[in-house]
Structure formats: C-alpha cells, structure tokens
TIRO-2110 file (N, C-alpha, C; in Angstrom, 1 decimal):
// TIRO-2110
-44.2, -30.8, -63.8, N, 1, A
-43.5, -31.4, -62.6, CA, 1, A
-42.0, -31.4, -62.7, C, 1, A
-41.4, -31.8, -64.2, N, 2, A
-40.1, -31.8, -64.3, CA, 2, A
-39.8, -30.5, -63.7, C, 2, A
-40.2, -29.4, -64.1, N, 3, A
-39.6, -27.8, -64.4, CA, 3, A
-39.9, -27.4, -62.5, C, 3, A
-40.6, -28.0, -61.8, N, 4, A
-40.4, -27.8, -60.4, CA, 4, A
-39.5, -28.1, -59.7, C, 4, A
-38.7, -29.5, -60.3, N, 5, A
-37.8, -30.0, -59.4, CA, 5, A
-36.4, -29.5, -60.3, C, 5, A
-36.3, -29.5, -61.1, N, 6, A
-35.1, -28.7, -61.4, CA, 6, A
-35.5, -26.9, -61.2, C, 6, A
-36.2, -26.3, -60.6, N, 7, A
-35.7, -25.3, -60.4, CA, 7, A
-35.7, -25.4, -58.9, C, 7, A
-36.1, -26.9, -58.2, N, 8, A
-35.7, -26.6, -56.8, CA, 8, A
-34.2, -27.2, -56.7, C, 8, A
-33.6, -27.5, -57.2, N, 9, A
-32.2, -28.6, -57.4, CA, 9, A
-31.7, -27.2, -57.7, C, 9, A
-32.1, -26.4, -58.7, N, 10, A
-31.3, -25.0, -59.0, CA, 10, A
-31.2, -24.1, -58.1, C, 10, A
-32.0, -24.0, -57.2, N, 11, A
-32.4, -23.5, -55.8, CA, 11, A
-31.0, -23.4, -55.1, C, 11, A
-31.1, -25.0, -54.7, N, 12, A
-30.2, -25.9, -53.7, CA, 12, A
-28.8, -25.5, -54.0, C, 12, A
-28.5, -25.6, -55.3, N, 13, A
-27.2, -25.5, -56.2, CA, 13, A
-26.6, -24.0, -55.9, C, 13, A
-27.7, -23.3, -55.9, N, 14, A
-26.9, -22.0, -56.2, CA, 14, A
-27.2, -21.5, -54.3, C, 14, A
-28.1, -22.2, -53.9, N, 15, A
-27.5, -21.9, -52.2, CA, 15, A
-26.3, -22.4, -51.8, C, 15, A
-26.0, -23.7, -51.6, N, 16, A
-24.5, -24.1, -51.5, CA, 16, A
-23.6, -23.3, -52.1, C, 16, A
-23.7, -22.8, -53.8, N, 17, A
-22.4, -21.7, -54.0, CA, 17, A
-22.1, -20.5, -53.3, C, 17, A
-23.6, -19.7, -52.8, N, 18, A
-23.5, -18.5, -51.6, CA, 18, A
-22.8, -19.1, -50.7, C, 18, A
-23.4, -20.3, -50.1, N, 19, A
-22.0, -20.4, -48.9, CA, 19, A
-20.9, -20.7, -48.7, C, 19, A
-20.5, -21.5, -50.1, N, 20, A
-18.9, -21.5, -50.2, CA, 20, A
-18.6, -20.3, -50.8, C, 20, A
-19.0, -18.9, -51.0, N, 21, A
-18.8, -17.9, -51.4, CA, 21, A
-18.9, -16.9, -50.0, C, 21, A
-19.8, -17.4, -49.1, N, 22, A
-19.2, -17.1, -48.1, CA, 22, A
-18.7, -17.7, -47.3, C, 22, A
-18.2, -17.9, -47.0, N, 23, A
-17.0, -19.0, -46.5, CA, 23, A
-15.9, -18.2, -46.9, C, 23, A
-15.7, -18.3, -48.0, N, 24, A
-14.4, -17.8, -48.6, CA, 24, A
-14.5, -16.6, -48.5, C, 24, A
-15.0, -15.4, -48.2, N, 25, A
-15.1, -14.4, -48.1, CA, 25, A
-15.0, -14.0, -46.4, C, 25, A
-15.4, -14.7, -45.8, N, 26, A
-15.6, -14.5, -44.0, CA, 26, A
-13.8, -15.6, -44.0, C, 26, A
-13.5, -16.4, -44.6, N, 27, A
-11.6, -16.8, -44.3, CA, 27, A
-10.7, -15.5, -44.9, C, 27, A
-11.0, -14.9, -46.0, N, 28, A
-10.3, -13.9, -46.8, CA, 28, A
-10.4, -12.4, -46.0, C, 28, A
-11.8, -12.2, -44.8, N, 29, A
-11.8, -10.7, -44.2, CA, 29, A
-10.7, -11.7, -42.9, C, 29, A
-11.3, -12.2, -42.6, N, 30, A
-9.6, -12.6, -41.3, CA, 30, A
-8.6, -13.0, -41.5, C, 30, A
-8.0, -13.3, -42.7, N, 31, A
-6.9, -13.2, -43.0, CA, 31, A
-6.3, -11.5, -43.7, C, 31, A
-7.1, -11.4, -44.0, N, 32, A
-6.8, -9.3, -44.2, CA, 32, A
-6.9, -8.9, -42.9, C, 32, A
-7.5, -9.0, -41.7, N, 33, A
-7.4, -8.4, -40.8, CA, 33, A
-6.2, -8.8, -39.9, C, 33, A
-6.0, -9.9, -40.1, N, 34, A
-5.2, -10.5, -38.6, CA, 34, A
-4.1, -9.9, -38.7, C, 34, A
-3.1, -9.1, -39.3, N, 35, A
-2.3, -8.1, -39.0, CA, 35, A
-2.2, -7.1, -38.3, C, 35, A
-3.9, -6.7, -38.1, N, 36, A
-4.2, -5.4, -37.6, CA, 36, A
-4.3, -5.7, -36.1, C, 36, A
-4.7, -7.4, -35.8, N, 37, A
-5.3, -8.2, -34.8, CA, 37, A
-3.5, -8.1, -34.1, C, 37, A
-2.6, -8.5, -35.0, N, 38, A
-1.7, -8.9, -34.3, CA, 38, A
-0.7, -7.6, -33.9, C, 38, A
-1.1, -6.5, -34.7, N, 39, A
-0.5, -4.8, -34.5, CA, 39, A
-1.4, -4.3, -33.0, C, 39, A
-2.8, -4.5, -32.6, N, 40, A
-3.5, -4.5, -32.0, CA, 40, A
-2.8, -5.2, -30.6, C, 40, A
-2.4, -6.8, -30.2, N, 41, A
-1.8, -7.1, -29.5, CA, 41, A
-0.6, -6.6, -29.0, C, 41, A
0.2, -6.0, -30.3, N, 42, A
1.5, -6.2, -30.2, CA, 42, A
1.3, -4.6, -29.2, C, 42, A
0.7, -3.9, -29.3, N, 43, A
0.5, -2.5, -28.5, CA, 43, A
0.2, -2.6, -27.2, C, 43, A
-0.9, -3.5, -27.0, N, 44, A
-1.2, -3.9, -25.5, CA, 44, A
-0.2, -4.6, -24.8, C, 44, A
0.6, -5.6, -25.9, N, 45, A
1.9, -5.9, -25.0, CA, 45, A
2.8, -4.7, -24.8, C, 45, A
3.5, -4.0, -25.1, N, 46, A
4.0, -3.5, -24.8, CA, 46, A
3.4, -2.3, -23.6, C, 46, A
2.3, -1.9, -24.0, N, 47, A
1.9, -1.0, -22.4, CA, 47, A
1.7, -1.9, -21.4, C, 47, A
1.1, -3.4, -21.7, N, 48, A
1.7, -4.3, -20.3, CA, 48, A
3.0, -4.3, -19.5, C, 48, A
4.0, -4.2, -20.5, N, 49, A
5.7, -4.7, -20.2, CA, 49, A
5.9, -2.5, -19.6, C, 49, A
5.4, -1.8, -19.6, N, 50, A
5.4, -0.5, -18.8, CA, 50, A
4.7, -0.9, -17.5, C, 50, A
5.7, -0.4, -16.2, N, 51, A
4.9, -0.4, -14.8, CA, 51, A
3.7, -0.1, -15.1, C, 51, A
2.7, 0.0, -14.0, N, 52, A
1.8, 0.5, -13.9, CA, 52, A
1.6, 2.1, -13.4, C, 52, A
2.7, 2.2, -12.4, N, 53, A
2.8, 3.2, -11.4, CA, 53, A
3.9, 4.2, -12.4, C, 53, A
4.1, 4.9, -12.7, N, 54, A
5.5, 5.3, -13.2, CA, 54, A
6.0, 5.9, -11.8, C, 54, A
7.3, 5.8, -11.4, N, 55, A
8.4, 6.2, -10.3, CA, 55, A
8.9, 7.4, -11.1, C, 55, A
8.6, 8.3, -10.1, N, 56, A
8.7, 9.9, -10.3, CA, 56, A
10.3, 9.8, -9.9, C, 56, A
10.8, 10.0, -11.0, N, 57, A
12.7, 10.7, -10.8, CA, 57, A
12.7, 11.5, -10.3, C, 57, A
11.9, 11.9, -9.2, N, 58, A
12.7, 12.9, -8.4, CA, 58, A
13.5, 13.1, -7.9, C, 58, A
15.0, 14.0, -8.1, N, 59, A
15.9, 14.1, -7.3, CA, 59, A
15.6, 15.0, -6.6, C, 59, A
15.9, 15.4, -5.3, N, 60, A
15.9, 16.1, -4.1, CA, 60, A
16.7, 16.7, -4.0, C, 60, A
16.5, 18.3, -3.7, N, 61, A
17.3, 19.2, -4.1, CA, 61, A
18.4, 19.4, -2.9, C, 61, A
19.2, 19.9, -2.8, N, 62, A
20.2, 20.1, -1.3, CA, 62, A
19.4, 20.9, -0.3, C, 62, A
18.9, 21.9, -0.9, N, 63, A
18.1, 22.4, 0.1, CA, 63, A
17.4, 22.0, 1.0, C, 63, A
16.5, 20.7, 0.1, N, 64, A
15.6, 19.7, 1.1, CA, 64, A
16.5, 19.1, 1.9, C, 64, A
17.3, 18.3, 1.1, N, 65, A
18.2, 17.2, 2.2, CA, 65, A
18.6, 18.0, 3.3, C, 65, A
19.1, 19.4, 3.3, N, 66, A
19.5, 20.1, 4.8, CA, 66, A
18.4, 20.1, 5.5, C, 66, A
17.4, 20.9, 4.9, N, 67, A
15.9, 21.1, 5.6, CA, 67, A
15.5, 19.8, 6.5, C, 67, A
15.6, 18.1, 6.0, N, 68, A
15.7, 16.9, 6.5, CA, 68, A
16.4, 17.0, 7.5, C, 68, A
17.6, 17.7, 7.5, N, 69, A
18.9, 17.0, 8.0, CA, 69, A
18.4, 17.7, 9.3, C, 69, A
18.1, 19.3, 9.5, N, 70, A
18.1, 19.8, 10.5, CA, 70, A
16.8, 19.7, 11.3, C, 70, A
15.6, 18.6, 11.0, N, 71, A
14.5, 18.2, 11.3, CA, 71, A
15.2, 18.0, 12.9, C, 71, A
14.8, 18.2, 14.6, N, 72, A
15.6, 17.8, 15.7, CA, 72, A
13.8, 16.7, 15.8, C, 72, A
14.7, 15.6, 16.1, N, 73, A
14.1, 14.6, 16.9, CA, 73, A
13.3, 15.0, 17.6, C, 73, A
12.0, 14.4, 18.5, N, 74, A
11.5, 14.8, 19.8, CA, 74, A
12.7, 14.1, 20.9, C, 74, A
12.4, 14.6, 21.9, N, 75, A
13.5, 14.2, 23.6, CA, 75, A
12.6, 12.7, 23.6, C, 75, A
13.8, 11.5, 23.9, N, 76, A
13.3, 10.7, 24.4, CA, 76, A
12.7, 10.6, 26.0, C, 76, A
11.9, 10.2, 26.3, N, 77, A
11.1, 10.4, 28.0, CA, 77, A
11.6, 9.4, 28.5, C, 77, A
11.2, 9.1, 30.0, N, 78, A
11.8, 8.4, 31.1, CA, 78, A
11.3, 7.4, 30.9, C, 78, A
10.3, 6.8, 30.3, N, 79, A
10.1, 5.2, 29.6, CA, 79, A
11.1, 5.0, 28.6, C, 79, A
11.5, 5.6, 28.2, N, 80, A
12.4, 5.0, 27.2, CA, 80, A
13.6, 3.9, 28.3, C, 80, A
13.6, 4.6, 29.3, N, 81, A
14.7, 3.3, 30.2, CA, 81, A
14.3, 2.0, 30.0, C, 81, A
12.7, 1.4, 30.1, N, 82, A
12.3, 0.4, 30.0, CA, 82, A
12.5, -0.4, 29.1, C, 82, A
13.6, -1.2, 28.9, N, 83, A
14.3, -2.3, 28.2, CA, 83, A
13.4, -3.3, 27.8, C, 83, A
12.2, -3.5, 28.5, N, 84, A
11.2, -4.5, 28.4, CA, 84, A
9.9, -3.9, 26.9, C, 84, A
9.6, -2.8, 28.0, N, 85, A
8.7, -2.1, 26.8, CA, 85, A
9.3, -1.5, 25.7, C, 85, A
10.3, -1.1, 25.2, N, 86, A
11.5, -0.7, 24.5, CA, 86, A
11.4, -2.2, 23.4, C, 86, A
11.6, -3.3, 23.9, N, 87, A
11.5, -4.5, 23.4, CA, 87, A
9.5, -4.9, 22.3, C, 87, A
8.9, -4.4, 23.3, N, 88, A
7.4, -4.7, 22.7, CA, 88, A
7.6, -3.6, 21.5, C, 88, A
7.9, -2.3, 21.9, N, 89, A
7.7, -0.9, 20.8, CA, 89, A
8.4, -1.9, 19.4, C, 89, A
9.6, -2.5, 19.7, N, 90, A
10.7, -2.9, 18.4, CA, 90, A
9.7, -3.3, 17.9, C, 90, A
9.4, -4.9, 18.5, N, 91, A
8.6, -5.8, 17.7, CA, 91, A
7.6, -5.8, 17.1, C, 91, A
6.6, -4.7, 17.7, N, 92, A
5.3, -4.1, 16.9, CA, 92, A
5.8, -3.4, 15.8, C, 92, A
6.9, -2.6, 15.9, N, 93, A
7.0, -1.8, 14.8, CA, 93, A
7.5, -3.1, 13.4, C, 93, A
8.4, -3.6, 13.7, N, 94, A
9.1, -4.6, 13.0, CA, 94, A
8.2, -5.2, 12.7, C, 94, A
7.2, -6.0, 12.7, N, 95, A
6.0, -6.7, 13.0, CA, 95, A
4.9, -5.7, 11.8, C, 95, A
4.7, -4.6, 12.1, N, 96, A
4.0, -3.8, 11.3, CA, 96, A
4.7, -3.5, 10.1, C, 96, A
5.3, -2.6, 9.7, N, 97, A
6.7, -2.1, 8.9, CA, 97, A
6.9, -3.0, 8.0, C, 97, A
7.1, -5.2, 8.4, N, 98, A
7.2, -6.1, 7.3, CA, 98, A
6.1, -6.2, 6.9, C, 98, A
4.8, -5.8, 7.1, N, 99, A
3.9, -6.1, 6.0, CA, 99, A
3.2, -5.1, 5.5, C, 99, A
4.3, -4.1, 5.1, N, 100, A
4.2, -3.0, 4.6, CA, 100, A
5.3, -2.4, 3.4, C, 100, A
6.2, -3.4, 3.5, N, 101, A
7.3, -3.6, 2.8, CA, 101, A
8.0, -1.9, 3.1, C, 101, A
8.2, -1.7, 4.0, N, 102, A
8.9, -0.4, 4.4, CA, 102, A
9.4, -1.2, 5.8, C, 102, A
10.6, -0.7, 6.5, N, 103, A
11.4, -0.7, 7.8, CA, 103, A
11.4, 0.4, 8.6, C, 103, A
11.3, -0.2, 9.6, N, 104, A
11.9, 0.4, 11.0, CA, 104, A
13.5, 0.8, 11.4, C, 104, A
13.7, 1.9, 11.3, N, 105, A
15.2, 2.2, 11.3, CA, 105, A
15.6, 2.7, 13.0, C, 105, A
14.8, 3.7, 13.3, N, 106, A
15.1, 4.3, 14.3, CA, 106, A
13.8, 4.3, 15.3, C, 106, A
13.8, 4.0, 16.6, N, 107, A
12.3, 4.2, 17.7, CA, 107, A
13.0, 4.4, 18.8, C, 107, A
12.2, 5.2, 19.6, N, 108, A
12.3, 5.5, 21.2, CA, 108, A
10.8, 5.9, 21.4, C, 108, A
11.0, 5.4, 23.0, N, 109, A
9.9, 5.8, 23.7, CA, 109, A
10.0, 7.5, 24.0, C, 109, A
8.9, 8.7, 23.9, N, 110, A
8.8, 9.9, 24.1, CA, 110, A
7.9, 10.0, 25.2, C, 110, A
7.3, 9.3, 25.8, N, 111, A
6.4, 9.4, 27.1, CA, 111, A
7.0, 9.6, 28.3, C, 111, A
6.7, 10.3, 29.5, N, 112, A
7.6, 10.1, 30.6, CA, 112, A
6.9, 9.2, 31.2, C, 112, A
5.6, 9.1, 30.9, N, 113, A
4.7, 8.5, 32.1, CA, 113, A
3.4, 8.1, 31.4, C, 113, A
2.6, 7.3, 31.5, N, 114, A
1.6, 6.6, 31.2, CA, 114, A
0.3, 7.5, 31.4, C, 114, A
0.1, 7.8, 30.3, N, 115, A
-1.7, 8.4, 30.3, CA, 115, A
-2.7, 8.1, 30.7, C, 115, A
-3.8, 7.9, 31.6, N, 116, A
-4.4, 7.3, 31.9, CA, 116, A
-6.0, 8.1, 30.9, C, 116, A
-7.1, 7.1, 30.2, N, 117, A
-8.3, 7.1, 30.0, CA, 117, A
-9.4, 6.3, 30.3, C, 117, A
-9.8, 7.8, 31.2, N, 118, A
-11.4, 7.1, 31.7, CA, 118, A
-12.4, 7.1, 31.3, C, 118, A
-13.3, 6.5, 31.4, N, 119, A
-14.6, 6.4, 31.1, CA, 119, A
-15.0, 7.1, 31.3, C, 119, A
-16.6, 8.3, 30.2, N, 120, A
-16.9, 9.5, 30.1, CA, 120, A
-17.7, 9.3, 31.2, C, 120, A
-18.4, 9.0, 31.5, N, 121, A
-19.3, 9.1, 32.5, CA, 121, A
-19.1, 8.3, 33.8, C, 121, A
-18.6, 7.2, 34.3, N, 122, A
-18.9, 6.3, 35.1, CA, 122, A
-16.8, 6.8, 35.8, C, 122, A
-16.1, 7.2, 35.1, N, 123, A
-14.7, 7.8, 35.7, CA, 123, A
-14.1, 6.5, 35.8, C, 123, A
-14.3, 5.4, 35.4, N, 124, A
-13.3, 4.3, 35.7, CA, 124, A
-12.5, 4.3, 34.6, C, 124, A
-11.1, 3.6, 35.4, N, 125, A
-10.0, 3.9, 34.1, CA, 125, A
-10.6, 2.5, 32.9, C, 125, A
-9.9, 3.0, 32.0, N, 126, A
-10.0, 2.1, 30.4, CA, 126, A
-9.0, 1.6, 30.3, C, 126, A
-7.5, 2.1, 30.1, N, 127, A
-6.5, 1.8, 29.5, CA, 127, A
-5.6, 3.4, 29.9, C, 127, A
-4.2, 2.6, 29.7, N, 128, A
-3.3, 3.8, 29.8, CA, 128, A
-2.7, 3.5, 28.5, C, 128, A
-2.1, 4.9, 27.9, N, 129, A
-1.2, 4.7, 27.1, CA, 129, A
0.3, 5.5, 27.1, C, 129, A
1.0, 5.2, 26.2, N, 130, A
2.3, 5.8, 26.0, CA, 130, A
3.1, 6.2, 24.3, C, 130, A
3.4, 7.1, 23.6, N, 131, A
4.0, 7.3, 22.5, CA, 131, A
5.5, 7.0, 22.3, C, 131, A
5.8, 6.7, 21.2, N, 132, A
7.1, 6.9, 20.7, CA, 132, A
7.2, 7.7, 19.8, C, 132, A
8.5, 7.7, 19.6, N, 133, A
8.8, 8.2, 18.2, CA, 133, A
9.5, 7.2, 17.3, C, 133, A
9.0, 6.8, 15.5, N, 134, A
9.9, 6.0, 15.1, CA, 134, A
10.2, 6.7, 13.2, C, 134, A
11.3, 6.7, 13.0, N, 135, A
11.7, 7.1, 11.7, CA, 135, A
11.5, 5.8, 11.0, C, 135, A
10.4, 5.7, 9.8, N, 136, A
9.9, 4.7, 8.9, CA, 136, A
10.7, 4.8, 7.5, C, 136, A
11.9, 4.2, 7.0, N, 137, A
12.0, 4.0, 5.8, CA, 137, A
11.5, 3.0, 4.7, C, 137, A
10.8, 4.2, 4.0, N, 138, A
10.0, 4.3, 2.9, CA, 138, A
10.7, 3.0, 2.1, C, 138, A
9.9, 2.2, 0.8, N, 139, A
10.1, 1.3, 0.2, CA, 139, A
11.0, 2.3, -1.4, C, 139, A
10.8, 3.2, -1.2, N, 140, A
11.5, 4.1, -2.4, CA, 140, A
12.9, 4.9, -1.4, C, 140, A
13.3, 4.3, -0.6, N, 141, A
14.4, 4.6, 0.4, CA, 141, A
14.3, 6.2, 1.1, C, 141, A
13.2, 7.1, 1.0, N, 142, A
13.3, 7.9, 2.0, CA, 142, A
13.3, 8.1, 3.0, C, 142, A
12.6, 8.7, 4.2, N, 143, A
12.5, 8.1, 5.6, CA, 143, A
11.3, 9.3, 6.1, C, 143, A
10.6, 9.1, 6.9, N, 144, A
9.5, 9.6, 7.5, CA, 144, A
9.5, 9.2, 8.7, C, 144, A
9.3, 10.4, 9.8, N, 145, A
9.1, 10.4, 11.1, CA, 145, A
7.2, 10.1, 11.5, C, 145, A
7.3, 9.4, 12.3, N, 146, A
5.8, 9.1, 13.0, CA, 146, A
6.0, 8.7, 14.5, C, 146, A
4.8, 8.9, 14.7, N, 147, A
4.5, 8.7, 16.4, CA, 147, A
3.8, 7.1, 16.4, C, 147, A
4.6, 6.0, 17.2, N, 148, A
3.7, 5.2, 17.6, CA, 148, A
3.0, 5.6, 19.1, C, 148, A
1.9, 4.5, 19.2, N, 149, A
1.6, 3.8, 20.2, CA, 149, A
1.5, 3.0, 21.2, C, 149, A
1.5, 3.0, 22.0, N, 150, A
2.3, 1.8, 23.2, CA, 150, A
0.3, 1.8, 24.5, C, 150, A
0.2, 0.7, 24.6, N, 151, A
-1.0, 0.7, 25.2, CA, 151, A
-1.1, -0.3, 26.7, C, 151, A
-1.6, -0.4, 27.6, N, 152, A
-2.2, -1.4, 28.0, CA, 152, A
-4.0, -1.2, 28.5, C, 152, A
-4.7, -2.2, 29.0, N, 153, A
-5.7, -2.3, 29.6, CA, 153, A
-6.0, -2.6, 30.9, C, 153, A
-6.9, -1.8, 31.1, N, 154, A
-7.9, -1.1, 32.8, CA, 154, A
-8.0, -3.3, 33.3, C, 154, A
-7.4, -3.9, 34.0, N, 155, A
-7.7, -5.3, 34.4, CA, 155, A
-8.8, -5.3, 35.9, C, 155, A
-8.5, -4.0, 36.1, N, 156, A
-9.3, -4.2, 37.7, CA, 156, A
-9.0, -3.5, 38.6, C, 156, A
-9.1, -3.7, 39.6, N, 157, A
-8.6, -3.4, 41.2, CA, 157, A
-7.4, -2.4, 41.5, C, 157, A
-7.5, -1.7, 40.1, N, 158, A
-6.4, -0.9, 40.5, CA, 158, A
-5.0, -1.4, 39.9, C, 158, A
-5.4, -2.3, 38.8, N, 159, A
-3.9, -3.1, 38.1, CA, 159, A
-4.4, -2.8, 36.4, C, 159, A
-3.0, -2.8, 35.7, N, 160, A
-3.3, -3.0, 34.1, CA, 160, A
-2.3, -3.8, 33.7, C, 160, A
-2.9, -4.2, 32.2, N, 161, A
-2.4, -6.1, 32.1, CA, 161, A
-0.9, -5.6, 31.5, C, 161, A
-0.5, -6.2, 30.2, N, 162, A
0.8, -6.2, 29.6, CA, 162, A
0.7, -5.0, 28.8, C, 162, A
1.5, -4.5, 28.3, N, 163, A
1.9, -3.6, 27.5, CA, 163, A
1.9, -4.1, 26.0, C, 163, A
1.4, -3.7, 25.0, N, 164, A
1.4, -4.2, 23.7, CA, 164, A
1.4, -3.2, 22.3, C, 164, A
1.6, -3.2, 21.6, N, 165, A
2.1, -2.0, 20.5, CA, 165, A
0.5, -2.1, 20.0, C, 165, A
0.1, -0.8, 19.8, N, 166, A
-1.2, -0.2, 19.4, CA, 166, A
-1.3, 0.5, 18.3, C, 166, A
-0.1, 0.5, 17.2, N, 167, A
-0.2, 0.9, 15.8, CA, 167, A
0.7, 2.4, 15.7, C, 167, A
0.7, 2.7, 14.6, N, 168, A
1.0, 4.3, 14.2, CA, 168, A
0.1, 5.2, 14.0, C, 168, A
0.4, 6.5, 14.8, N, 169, A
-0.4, 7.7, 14.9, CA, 169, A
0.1, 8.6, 14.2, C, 169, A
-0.5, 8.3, 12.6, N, 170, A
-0.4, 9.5, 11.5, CA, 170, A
-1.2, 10.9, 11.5, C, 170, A
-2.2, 11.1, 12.3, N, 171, A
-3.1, 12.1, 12.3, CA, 171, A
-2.7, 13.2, 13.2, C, 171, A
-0.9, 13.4, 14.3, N, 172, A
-0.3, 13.9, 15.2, CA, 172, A
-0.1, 15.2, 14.8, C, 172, A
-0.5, 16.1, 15.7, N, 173, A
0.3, 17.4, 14.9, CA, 173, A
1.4, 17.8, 15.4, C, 173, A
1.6, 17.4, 16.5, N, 174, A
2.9, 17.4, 17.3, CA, 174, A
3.9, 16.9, 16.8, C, 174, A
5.4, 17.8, 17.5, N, 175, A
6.6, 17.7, 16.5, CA, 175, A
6.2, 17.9, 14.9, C, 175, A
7.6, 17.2, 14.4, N, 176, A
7.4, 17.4, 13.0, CA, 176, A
7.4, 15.8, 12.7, C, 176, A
6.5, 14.9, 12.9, N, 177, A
5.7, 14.4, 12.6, CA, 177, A
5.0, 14.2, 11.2, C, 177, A
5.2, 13.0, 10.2, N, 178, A
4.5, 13.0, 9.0, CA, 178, A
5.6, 13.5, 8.1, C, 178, A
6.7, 14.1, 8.7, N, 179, A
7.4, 14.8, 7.6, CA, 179, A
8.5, 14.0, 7.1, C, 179, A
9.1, 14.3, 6.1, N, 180, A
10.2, 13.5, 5.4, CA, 180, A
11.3, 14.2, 6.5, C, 180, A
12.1, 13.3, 6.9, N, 181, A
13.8, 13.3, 7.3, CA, 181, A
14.8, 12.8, 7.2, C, 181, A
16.0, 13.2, 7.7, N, 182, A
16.9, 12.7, 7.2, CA, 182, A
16.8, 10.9, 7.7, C, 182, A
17.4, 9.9, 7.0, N, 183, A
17.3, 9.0, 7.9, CA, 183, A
18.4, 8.7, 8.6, C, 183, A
17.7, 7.6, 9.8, N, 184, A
18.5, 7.7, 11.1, CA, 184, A
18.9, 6.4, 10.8, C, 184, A
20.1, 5.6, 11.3, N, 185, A
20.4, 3.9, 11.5, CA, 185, A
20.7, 3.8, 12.2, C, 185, A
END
C-alpha cells in the first residue's frame, strides 16, 4: 500500500514539473517570437500609412493640352435665354457635382426647344425635355465635358409642371462629349 501512494505522489510531482516546464517553454517561444510579431506589424503599418489608390503622375503632354484647348463647345440654343431655367440647370448641377466632390465650372442650355415624349401606344404626352452642356472639374483638377438634363412632366390638359434638373447624360455620343477639355471659368 505504501509503494502505491508514493508512486502516485511521484505521479503528481513529476506532472506539475511538465507544466511548469511547459509554461516556461510556451513564455520562452513568445518571447523569441515577439520580434518577428512586432517586424510583422511594423510592415502592415507602413503599407497602411501608403494611399490606397496610388495617383498616377501623369503629366500631360502639350499636345494633349492643345488637343483640349481646341475641343469647340456645342452652340448655346434659344433656351439658354431663360434666366429662370438657366437658374434650376446651376442648382442641379451644383447640387449634384457637391456630392461628388468634383465642380461645376462652366453650363449652358443647348436645346432650342423642348422635346416632347409620348406614350408608345396610347400617344399622350409624358414629359418634355431639354439638354445642356456643362464642363465638370474633376477632383484631380482636370475638366470633362457632359451633357445634362433639364425635364418637366405631362400635368394634363395640355399644361406641364415646373422644370427640374434630371441628372447627367454620360452615355451621349453627340459632340465631344465624355472627353477631357480644356477647362472653362
């Protein structure tokens, strides 16, 4: 009976020294490693502290900048007189453009006259609309030409309501449209 309980006590004994053997061996591999842990961070910080996007240094050759320069405008149209609707075009564009973090530099109305769309089958009107033209400077300071939109809606009897800005028409193949220009102020 003695010889059972001292070799379970010897058991016990030499189990507790495996674990402060390991112990000390699992504190001694993380303290060897944590260099590698802290070379490891120190890398990811620094590809953090790099943009994400890298900005292409592109400089623009002279050739382009003339090519820009001699882009001609489209002709402003006989809506463009309209001081009122001339007023809604600004504000949509300015209105759009700030939450886009790009500006509105240059717009006119190019429509002479209001388009009218009817209904495919039944022929009643829908809505009329009208285009501009506005040069968009880019948030990397270039400038690009686009076509807005100017709209109103079919109200009835032969009447349509207010005039209200209907977005930018990127998909135009008309003019030169979509393309980089010189900018205008």
């Amino acid at each position: 009976m003695l010889i059972k309980t001292i070799s379970k006590q010897s058991i016990i004994n030499t189990f507790y020294k495996m674990k402060k053997l390991l112990i000390l061996l699992t504190i001694m591999s993380i303290g060897a490693t944590q260099p590698t842990h802290a070379q490891f961070f120190k890398k990811i910080k620094e590809k953090l502290d790099k943009p994400l996007i890298k900005k292409k240094d592109k400089k623009i050759s002279e050739e382009e900048l003339e090519k820009r320069k001699n882009i001609k405008l489209p002709d402003a149209g006989a809506l463009d007189k309209d001081e009122a609707l001339k007023a809604i075009a600004v504000n949509g564009l300015n209105n759009y453009y700030g939450k886009l973090s790009m500006s509105n530099t240059h717009q006119y109305i190019t429509s002479n006259t209001w388009s009218t769309v009817k209904h495919k089958d039944t022929g009643l009107p829908l809505y009329q609309w009208a285009v501009g033209a506005v040069v968009q400077k880019n948030s990397d300071g270039q400038c690009m030409l686009y076509e807005f939109i100017l709209r109103r809606d079919y109200t009835g009897g032969g009447n349509y309501g207010e005039a209200f800005f209907n977005g930018i028409n990127r998909g135009t193949i008309k003019a030169p449209y979509g393309d980089y220009i010189a900018c205008v102020e």
